[in-house]
N, C-alpha and C positions, 0 to 999 in steps of 0.2 A: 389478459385479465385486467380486470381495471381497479384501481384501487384510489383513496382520497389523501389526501396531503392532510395530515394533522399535526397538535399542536406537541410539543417533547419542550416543556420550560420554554426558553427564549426561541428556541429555534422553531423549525417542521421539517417532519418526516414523512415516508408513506414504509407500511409495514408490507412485510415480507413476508410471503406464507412456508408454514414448516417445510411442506415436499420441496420447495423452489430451494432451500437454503440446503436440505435434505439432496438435494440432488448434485449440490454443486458441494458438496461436504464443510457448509459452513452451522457455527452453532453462533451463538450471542459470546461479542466477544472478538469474533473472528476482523479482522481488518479486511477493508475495501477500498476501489481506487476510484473516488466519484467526479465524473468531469462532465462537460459539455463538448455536445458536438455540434456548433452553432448553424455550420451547414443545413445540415439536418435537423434543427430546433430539438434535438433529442438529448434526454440524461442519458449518461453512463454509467453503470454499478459494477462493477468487475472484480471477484475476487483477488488479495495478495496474497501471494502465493512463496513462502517464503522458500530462499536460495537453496539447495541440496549439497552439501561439502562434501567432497569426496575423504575415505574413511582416512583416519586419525588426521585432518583437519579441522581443529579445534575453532567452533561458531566465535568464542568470544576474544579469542586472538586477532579472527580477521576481523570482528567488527576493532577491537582497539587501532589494527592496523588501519583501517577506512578514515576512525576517528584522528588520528596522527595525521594522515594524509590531505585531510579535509583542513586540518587545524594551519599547516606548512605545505599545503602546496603554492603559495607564490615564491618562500622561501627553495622547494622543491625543484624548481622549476627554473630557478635562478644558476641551480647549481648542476642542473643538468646543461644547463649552456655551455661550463665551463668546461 
């Protein structure tokens, strides 16, 4: 299907039809991963698709732990040497 790049404020976009978004279970709102595939001169749009914890693992423990991780891992990484 072909559709036009338009204007959204400073940026552009090209719109998305209901069934298409409808079909990959996205609403407005939802997060996408947009890249280039330069090979192929092609956009990429690809739903995210967020992680599945297995039961009483707690979503915002792991993220603090990610965050801790992210924040001291050279520190992390020092002390695994030792």
């Amino acid at each position: 299907m072909h559709r036009k790049v338009c204007s959204i404020g400073n940026s552009r976009g090209v719109s998305i039809p209901a069934d298409v978004l409808s079909k990959l279970d996205l609403a407005v709102g939802s997060e996408v991963d947009v890249r280039i595939d330069e090979a192929e001169s092609k956009i990429i749009i690809e739903p995210v698709r967020k992680k599945k914890y297995p039961k009483g693992v707690d979503r915002e423990f792991v993220s603090q732990v990610n965050d801790f991780i992210a924040r001291y891992e050279p520190a992390l990484k020092e002390l695994a040497k030792k």
